[in-house]
BAFI-3210 file (N, C-alpha, C; in Angstrom, 3 decimals, decimal comma, padded with zeros to 6 digits):
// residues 191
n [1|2|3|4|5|6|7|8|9|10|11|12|13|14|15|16|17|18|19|20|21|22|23|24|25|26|27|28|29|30|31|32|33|34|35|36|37|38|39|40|41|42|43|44|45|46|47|48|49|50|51|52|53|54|55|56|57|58|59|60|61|62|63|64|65|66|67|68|69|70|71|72|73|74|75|76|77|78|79|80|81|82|83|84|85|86|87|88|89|90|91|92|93|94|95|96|97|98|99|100|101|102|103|104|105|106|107|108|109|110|111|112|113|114|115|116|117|118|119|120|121|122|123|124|125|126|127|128|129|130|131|132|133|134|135|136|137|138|139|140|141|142|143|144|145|146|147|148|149|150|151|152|153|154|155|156|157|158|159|160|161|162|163|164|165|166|167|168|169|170|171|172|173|174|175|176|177|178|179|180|181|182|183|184|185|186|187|188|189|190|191]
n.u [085,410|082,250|082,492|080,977|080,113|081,981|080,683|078,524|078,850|079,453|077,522|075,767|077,254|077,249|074,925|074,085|075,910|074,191|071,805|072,334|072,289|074,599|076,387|076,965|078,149|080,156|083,467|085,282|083,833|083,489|084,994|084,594|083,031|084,098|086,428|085,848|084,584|086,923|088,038|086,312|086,862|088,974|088,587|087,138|088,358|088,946|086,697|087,117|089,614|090,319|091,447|092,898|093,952|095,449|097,198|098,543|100,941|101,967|102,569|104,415|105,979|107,060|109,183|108,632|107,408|106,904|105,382|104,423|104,157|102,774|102,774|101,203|099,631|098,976|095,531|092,733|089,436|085,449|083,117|080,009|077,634|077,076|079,161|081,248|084,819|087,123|089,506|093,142|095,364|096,338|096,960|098,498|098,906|100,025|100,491|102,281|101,606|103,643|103,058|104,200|103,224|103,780|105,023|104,417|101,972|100,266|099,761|098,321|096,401|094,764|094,469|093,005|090,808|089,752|089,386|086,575|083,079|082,575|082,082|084,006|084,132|083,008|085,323|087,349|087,009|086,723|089,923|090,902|089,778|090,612|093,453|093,279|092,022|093,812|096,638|096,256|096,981|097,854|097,065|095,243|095,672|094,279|094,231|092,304|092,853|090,903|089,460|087,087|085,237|082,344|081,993|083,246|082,592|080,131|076,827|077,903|080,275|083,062|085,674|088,380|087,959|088,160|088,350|088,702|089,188|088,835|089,802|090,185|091,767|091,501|094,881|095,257|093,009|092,445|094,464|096,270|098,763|099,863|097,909|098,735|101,109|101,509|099,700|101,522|103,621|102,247|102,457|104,986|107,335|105,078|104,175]
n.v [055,543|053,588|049,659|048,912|050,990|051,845|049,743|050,924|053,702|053,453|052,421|054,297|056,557|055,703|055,751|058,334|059,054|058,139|059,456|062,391|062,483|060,895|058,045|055,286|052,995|053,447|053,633|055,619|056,029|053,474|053,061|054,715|054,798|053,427|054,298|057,027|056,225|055,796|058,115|059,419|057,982|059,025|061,946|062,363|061,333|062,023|061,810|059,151|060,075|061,042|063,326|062,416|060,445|061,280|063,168|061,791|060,859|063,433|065,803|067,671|068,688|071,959|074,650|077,219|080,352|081,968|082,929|080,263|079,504|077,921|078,384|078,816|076,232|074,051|072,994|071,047|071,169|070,222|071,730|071,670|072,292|072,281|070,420|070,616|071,421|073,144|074,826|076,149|077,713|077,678|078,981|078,711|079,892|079,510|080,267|079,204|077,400|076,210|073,778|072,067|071,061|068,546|069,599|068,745|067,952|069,538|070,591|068,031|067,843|070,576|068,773|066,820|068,011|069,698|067,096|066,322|066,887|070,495|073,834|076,594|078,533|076,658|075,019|076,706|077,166|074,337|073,548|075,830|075,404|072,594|072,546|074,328|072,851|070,268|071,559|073,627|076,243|079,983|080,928|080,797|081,167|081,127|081,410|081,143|081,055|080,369|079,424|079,332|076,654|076,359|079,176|079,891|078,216|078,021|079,961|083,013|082,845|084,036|084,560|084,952|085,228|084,979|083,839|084,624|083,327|083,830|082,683|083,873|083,425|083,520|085,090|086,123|087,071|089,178|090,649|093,161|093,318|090,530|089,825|091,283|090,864|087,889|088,644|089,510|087,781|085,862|087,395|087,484|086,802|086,895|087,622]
n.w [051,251|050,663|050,064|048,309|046,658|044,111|042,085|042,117|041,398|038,998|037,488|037,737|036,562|033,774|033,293|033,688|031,187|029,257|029,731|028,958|026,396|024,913|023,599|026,130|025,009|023,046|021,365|023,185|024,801|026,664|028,978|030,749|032,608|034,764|035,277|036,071|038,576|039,672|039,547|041,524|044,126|044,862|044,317|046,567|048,502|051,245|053,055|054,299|055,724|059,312|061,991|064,090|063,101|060,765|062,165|064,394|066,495|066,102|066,859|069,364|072,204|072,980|073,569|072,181|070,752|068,410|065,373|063,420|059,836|057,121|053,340|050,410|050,031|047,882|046,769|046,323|045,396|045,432|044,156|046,403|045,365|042,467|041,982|040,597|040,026|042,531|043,187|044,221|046,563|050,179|053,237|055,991|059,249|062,955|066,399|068,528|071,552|073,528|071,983|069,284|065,700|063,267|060,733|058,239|058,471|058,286|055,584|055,405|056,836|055,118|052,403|053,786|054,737|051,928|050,152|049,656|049,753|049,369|050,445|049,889|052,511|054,448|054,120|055,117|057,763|058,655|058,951|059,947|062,742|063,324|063,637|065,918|067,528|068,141|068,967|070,642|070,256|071,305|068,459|065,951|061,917|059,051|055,594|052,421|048,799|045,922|043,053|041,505|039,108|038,710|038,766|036,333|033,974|034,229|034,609|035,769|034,715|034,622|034,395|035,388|037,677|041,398|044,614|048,327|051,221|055,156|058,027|061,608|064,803|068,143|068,865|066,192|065,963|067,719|067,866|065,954|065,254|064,985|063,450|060,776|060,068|059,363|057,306|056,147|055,684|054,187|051,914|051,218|048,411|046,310|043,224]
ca.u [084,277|082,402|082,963|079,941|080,988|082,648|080,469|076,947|078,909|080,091|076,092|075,206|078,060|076,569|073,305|074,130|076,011|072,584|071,094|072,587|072,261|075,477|076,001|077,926|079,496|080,775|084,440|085,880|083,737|083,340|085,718|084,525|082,637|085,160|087,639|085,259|084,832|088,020|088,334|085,692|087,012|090,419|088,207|086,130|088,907|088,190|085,739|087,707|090,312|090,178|092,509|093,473|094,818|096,389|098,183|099,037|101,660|103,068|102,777|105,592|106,134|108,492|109,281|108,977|106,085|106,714|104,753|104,684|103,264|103,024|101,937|100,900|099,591|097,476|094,586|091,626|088,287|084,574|081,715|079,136|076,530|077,325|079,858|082,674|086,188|087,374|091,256|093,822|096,039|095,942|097,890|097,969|099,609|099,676|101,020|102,212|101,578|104,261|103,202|104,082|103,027|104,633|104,796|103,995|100,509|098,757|099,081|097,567|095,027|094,020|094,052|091,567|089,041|089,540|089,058|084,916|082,649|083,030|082,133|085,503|083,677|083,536|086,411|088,241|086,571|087,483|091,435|091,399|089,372|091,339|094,269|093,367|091,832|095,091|097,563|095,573|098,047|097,507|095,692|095,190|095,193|094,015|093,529|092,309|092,430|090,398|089,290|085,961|084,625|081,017|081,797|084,082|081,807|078,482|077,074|078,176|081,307|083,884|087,092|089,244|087,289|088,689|087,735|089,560|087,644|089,851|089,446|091,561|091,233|092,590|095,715|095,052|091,751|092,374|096,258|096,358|100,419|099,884|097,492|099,469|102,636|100,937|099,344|102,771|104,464|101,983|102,108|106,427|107,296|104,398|104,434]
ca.v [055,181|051,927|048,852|048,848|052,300|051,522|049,477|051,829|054,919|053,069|052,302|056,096|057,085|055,147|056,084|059,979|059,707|057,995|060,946|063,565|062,092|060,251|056,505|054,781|051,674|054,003|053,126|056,639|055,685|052,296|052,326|056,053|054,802|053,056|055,824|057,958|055,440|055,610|059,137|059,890|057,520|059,752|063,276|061,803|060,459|063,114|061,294|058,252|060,476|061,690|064,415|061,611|059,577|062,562|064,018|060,816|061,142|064,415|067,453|067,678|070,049|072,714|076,052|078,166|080,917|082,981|082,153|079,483|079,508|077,211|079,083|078,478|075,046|073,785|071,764|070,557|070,052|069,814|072,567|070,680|072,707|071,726|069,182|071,011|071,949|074,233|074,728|077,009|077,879|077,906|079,424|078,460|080,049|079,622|080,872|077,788|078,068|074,840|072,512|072,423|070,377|067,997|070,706|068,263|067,400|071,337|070,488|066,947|068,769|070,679|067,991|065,747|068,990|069,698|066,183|066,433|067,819|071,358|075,029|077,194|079,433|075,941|074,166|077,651|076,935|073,364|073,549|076,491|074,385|071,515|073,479|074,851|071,467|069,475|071,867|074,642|077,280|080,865|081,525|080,116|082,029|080,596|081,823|079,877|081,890|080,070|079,478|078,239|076,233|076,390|080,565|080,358|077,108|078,043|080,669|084,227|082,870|084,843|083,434|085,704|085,996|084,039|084,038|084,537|082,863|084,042|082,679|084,169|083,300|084,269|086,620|086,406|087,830|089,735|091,440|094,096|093,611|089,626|089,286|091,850|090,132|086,987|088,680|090,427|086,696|085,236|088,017|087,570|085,921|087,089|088,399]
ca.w [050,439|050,926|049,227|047,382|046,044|042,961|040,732|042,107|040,989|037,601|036,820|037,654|035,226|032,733|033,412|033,158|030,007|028,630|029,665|028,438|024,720|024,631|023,984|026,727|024,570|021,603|021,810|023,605|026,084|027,086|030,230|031,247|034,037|035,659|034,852|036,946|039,883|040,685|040,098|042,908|045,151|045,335|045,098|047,964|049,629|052,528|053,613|054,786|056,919|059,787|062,132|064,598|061,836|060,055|062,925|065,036|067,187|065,526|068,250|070,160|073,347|072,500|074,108|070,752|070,736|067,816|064,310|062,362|058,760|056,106|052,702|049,238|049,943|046,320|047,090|044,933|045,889|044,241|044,958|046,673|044,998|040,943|041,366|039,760|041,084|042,985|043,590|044,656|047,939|051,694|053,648|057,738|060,718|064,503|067,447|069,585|073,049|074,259|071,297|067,792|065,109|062,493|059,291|056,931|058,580|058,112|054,276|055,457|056,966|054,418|051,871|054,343|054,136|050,779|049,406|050,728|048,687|050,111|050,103|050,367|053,482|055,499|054,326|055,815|059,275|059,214|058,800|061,497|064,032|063,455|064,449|067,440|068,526|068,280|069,611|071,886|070,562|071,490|068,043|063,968|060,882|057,691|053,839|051,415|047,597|045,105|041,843|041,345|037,953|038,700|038,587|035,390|033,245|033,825|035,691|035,676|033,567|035,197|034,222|036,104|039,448|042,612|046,211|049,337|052,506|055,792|059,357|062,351|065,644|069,062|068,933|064,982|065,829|068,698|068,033|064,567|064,787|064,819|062,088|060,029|060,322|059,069|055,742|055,464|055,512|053,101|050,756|050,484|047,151|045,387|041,838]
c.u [083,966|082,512|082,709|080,183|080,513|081,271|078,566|077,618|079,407|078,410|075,646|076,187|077,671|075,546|073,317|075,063|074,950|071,896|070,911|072,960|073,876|075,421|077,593|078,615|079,700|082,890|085,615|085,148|083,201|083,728|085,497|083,753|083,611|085,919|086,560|084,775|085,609|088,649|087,531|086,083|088,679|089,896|087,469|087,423|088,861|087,470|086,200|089,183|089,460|091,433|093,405|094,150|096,232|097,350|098,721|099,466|103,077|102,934|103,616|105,589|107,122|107,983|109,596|107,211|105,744|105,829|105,078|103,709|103,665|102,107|101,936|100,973|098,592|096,536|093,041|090,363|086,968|083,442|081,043|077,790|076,225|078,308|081,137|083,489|086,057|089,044|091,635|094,848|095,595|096,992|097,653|099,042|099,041|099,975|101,070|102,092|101,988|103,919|103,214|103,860|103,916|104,791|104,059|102,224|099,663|098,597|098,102|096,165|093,942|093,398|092,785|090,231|088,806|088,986|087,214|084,288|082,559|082,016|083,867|085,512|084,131|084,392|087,786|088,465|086,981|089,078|091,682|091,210|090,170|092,695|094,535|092,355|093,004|095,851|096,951|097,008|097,150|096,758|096,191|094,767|095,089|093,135|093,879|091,799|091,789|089,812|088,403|084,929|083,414|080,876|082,219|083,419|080,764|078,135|077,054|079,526|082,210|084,998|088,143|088,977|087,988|088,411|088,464|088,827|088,811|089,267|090,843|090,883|092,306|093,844|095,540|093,760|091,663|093,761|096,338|098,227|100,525|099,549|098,365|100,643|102,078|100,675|100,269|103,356|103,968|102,002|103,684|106,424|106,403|104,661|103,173]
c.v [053,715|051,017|048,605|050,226|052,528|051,154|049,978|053,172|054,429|053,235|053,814|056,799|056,911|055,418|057,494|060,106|059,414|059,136|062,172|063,608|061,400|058,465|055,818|053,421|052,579|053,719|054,226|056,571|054,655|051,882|053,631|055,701|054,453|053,820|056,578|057,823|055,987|056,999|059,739|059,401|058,572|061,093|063,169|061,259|061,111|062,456|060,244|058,525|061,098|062,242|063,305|060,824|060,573|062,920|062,626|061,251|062,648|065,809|066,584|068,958|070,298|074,005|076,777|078,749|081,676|082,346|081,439|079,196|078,530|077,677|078,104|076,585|074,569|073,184|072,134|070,199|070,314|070,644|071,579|071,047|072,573|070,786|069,259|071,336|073,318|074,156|076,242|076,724|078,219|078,121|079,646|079,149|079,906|079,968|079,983|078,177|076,203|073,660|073,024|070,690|069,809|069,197|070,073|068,065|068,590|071,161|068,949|067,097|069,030|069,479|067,062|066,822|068,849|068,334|065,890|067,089|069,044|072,916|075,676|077,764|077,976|075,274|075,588|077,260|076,003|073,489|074,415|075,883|073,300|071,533|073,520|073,622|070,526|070,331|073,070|075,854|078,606|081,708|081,091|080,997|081,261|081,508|081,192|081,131|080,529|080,170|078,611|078,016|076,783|078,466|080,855|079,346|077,733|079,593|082,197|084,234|083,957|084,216|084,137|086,142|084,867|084,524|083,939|084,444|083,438|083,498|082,964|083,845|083,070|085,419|087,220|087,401|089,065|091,111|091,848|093,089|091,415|088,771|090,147|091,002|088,615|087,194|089,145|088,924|085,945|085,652|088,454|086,308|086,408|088,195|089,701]
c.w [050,694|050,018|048,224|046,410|044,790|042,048|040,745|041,282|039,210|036,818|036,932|036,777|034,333|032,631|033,089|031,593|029,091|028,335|029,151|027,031|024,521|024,387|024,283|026,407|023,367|022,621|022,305|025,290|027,068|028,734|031,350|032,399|035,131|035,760|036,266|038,363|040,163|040,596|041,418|043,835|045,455|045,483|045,948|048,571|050,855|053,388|055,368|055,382|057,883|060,702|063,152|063,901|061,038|061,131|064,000|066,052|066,967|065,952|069,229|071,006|072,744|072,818|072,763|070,641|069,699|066,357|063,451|061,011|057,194|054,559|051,255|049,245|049,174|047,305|045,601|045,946|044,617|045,414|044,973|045,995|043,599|040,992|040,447|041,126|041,109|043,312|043,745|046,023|049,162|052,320|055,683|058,102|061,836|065,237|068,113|071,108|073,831|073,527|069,639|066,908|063,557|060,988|058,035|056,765|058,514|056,453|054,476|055,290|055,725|053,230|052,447|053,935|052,629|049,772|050,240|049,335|049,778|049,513|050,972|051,950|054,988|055,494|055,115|057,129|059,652|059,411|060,358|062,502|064,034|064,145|065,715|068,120|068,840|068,697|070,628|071,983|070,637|070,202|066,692|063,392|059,584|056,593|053,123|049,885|046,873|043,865|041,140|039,963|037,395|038,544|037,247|034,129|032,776|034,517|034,866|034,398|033,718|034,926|035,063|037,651|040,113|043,949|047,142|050,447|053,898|057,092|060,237|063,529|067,074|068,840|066,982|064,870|066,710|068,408|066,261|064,054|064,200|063,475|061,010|059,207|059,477|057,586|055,376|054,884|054,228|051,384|050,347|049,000|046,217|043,900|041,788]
res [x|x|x|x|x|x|x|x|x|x|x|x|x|x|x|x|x|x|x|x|x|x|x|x|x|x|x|x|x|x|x|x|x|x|x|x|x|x|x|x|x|x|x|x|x|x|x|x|x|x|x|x|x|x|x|x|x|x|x|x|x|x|x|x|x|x|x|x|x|x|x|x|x|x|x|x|x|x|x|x|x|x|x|x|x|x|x|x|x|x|x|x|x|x|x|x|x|x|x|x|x|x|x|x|x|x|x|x|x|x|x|x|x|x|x|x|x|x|x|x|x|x|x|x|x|x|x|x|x|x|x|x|x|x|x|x|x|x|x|x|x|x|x|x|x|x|x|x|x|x|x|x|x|x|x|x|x|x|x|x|x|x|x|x|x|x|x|x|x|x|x|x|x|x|x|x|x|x|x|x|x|x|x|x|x|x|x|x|x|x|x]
***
């Protein structure tokens, strides 16, 4: 976020609780703009990564081809279309083909998408592409479940609905026994 940021998004805080019949020096909410600065600058922090930064120097060659999956990874983000959250899990695999990646950096990942303002459909697409741009393994699987505000607030008011966005690609897309094996892995543990 840029520097200037901060005390433009403090005056548009202030300016929308005006709006919406509130009055922004009553003493509950005096400091609520600032409070809300600096919460956007951390649900925007997305912005200000990117995958070269995130992943550095953390693929390593290694003779290991079989799958690797990292599941039930939270994340938080903010429909771009009302401005509410959205949260839930993601759940990556890949198929290395001679490079694997640091484990810790596929939840990185997602966190860089997710912190964006987002729809779930393309923050799916990003994570997979990101993937299979940094290591060029033989194929990425990603599901992202969700649980979106703007459906359960306003709206249709669904409190119990959630969304599952899926991208597969190469042997994930191509091989039954591959992708199988994959929704079999993400769907151990579950209640």
């Amino acid at each position: 976020m840029n520097a200037n940021a901060k005390p433009k998004l403090e005056r548009l805080t202030y300016q929308l609780l005006s709006n919406i019949g509130e009055n922004p020096n009553r003493e509950g909410l005096i400091r609520t703009p600032e409070r809300v600065a600096l919460a956007w600058e951390h649900l925007a922090g997305g912005y200000d990564l990117n995958l070269e930064d995130i992943v550095g120097d953390a693929c390593f060659e290694e003779d290991y081809n079989e799958m690797v999956t990292v599941k039930d990874i939270d994340f938080f983000s903010m429909c771009e279309h009302h401005l509410l959250p959205f949260f839930g899990k993601a759940h990556v695999g890949y198929l290395p083909k001679g490079r694997v990646i640091g484990l810790s950096k596929i939840p990185r990942i997602v966190e860089m998408y997710a912190r964006r303002l987002q729809v779930q459909e393309r923050m799916t697409l990003e994570i997979g592409n990101a993937l299979m741009d940094v290591l060029k393994p033989m194929g990425v699987a990603v599901v992202v479940e969700g649980t979106h505000m703007c459906m359960q607030m306003r709206g249709v008011e669904k409190q119990n609905s959630y969304v599952t966005t899926s991208h597969m690609v190469g042997a994930f897309e191509t091989n039954q026994k591959t992708r199988e094996e994959f929704f079999s892995i993400i769907a151990l543990g579950r209640r």
